[in-house]
N, C-alpha and C positions, 0 to 999 in steps of 0.2 A: 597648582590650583588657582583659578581668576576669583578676583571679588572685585563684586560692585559698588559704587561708592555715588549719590547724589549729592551733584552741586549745583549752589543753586549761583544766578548770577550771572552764567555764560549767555550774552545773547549774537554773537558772533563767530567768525571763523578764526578773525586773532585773539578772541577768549578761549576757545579750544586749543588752540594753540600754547599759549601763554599756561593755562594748566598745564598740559602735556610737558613742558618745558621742566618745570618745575616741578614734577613727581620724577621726572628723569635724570634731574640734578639731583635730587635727596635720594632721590635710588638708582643709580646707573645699571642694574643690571632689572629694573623692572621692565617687563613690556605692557605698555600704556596705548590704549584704547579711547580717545573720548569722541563722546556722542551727542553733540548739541543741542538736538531736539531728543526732550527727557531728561538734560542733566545728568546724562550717564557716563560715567569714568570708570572701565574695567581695567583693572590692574592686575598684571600674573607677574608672580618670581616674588614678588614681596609679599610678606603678610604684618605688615606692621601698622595698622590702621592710626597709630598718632602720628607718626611720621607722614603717613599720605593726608592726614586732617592737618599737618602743619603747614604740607606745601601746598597745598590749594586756600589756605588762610594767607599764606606767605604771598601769593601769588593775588590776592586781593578777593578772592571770591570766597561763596560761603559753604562751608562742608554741612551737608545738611545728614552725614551719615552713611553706614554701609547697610547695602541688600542684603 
């Protein structure tokens, strides 16, 4: 099951990146989705919503929460 996750902060393609990175380091087996325009991060395999709100903190930008 995917959940969706708004962040706020990304205004680029190496801030998409740079998250991606980083939910994929705290979850290797998650498949990560981000979507720049929207702020939208779909994450399937994991459902651990502090863990993906750590690494997008981690990662410098702001978790503004899940869908």
């Amino acid at each position: 099951m995917a959940t969706i996750y708004k962040v706020e902060g990304m205004n680029c393609g190496g801030c998409t990146i740079s998250v991606e990175k980083a939910i994929r380091s705290a979850a290797p087996d998650a498949d990560v989705t981000v979507q720049l325009e929207g702020g939208l991060v779909t994450v399937e395999g994991v459902d651990d919503e502090g863990l993906i709100r750590q690494a997008v903190e981690d990662a410098g930008f702001t978790y503004a929460g899940a869908l």
